[in-house]
C-alpha positions in Angstrom: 156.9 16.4 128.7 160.4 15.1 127.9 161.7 16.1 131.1 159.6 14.6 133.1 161.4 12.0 135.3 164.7 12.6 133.9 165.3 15.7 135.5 165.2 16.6 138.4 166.2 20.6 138.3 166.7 23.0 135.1 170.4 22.9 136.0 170.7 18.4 135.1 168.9 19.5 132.1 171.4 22.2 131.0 173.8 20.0 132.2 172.6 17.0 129.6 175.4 17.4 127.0 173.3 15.3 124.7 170.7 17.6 124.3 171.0 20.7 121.5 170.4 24.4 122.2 167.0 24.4 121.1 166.1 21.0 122.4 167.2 22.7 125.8 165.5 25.9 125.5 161.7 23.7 123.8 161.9 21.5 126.9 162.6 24.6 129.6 159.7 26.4 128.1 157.3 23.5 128.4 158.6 22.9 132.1 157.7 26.7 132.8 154.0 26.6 130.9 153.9 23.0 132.5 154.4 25.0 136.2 152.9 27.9 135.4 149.9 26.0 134.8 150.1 24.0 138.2 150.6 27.5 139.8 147.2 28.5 138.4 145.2 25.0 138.8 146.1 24.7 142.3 148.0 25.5 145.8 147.8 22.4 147.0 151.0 20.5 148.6 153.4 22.9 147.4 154.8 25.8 149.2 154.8 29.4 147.0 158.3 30.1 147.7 159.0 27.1 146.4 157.2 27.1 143.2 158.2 30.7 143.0 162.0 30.2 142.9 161.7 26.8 140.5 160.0 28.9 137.8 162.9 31.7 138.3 165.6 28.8 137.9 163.8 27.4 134.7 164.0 31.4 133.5 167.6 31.8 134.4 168.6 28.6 132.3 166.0 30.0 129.8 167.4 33.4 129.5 171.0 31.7 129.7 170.5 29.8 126.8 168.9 32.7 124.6 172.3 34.8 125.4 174.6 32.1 125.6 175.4 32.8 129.2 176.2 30.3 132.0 173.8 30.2 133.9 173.2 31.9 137.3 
């Protein structure tokens, strides 16, 4: 989990110029299974909505990267 503690939202990740495409796009799609997975284990402490809208963001800079698109 390369992410974990050093960013805080997909956006500082796509933001991290020293990262590659496909560095990006490996560590977006391990935060979303990473999520996902939280999603399924457990609804404890975190609101839906919440959790809901995080996983859209990580697909935005996903889908972003994969069309080399800003992001929304």
């Amino acid at each position: 989990m390369a992410y974990t503690g050093k960013y805080r939202t997909p956006s500082e990740l796509m933001s991290d110029e020293s990262l590659s495409r496909d560095e990006k796009v490996e560590m977006l799609e391990q935060w979303r299974e990473d999520k996902e997975a939280l999603m399924r284990a457990s609804d404890e402490g975190m609101d839906g909505d919440f959790r809901s809208d995080f996983l859209s963001k990580i697909e935005n800079a996903l889908i972003s990267l994969k069309e080399g698109t800003p992001p929304s």
